[in-house]
C-alpha atoms as one frame of an Amber mdcrd trajectory, in Angstrom:
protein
  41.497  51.156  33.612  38.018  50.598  32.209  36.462  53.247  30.502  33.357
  54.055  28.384  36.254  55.067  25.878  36.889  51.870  25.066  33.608  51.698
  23.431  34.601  54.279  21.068  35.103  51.951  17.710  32.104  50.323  17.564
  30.419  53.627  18.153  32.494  54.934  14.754  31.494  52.246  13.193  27.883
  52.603  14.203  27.744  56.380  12.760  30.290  56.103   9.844  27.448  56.178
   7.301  26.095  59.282   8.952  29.566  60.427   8.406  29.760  59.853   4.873
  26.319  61.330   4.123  27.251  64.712   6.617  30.361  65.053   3.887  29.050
  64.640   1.417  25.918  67.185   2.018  29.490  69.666   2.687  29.486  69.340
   6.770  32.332  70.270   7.776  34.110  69.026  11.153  34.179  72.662  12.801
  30.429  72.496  12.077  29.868  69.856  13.624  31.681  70.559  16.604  30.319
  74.028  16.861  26.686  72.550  16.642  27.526  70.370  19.680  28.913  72.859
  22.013  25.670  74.670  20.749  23.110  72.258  21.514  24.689  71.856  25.621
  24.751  75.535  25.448  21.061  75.477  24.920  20.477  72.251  27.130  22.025
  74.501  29.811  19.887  76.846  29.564  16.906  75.131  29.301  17.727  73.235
  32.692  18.485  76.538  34.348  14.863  77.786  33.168  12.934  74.659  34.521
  14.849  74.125  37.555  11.883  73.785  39.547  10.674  70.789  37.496  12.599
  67.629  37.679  11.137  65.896  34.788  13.049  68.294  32.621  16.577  66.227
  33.678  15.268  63.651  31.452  16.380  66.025  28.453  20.383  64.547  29.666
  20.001  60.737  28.849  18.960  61.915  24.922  21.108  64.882  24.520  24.185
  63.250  26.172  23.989  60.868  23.760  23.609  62.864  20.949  26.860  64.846
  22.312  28.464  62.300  22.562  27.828  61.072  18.477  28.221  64.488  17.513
  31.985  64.478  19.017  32.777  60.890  17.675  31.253  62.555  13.987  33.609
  65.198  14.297  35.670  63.796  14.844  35.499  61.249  12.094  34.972  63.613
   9.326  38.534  65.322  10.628  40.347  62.197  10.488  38.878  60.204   7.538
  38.235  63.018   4.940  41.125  65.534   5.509  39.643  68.061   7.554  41.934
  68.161  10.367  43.011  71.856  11.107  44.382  73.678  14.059  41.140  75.431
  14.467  39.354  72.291  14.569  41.774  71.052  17.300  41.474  74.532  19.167
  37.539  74.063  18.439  37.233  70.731  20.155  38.926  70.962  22.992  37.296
  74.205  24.245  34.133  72.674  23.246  34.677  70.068  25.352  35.238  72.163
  28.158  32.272  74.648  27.413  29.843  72.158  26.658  30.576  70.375  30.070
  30.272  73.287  32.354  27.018  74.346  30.505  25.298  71.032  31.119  26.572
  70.623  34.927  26.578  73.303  36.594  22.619  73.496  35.924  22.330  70.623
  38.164  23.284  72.603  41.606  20.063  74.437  40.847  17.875  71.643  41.125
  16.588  70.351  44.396  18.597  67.284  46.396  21.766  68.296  44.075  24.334
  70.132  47.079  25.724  72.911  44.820  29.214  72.846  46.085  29.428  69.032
  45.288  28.347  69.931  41.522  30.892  72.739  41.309  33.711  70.196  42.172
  32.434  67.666  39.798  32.372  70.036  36.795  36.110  71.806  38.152  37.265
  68.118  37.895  35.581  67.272  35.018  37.667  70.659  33.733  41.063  69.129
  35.052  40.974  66.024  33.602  40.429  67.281  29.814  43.197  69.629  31.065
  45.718  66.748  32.029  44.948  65.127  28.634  45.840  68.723  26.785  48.896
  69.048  28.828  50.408  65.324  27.821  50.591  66.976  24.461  51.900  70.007
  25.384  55.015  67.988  26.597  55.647  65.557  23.703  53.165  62.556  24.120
  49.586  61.732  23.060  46.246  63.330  23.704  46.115  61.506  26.838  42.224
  59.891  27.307  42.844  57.715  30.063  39.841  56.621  32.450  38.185  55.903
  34.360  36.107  58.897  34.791  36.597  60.270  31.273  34.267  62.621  29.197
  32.164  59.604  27.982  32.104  58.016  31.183  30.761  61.744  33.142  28.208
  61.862  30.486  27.073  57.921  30.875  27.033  58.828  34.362  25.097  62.086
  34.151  22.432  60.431  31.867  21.725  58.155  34.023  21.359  60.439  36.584
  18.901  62.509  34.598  17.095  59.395  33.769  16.316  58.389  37.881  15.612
  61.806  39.112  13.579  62.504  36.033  11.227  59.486  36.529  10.722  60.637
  40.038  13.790  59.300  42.208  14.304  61.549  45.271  18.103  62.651  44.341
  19.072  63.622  48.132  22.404  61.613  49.045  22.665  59.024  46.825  23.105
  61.929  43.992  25.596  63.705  45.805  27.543  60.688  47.162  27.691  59.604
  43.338  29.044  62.876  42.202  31.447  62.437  45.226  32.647  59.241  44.081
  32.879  60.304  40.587  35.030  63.131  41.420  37.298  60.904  43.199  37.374
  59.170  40.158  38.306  61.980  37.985  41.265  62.814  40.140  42.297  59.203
  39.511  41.872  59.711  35.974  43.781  63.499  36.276  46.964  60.745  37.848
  46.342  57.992  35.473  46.541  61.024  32.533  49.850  62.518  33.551  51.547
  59.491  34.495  50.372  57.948  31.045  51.893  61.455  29.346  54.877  61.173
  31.351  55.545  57.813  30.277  55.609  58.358  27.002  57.848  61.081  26.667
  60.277  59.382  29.033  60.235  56.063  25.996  60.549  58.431  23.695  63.713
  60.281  25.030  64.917  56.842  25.845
């Protein structure tokens, strides 16, 4: 199914000199990755402190973006200039994990966001990085399936920032989003483990 994902290339090749020049300044993956999970850390917090203001949800369009480059770089430098380590791997995935729950759960704080609809969007969000861990754990491929991957929440999320930043009254059509996305993600937890499943079943074949 369509994803954001599917993006990912011409994003690489987009930030490959930024690559090269991060290596060669002695950047190392883990940094990088560690510097991401930072920065939501921080963006987390920062939302949770100016919960009363709005505005401050435009900080998500930027720093989603950013996140997003930052875990392509990572990535990147793993891959392309033999950095890949099981540290790195453990690293990343956690990461992703940490640095999602630190930038959504904020949101149930802020006004016309129903808590208990964020809290099922980030648990999701949680399960379908967890699907895509598992289809290793059983013989096949980081599963990265859509269509409500990590890139896709945070397109989504940005956006979201974006309108009720500028002034869009959030009430409904936020939460029905965030409803529908987290149908979506338990789509993508299916599409995931069947992928995974697949796989292994070729493979044994």
């Amino acid at each position: 199914m369509a994803s954001v994902y599917q993006l990912k290339p011409a994003f690489q090749g987009l930030l490959r000199p930024l690559v090269k020049r991060l290596v060669k300044a002695g950047i190392s993956a883990n940094q990088v990755t560690l510097f991401a999970m930072l920065l939501s850390i921080a963006t987390g917090i920062a939302l949770w402190q100016f919960q009363s203001h709005p505005a401050a949800l435009l900080l998500l369009p930027g720093i989603l973006l950013v996140r997003m480059a930052l875990n392509a770089v990572d990535g990147m430098i793993a891959r392309e200039h033999n950095m890949k380590s099981k540290l790195g791997a453990i690293l990343n995935e956690l990461g992703d994990v940490i640095s999602d729950t630190a930038i959504y759960l904020p949101l149930a704080f802020f006004f016309g966001f129903y808590p208990a609809v964020v809290v099922i969007f980030t648990f999701i969000a949680m399960l379908t990085e967890f699907a895509g861990i598992v289809a290793v754990q059983i013989g096949a491929s980081r599963a990265y399936q859509g269509p409500m991957g990590k890139s896709d929440r945070a397109a989504l999320i940005g956006i979201v920032g974006l309108l009720v930043g500028l002034g869009v009254h959030p009430e409904y059509w936020v939460n029905g989003l965030l409803v529908f996305a987290s149908v979506l993600g338990l789509l993508t937890v299916i599409n995931r483990s069947n992928a995974a499943l697949k796989e292994t079943l070729e493979t044994n074949s």
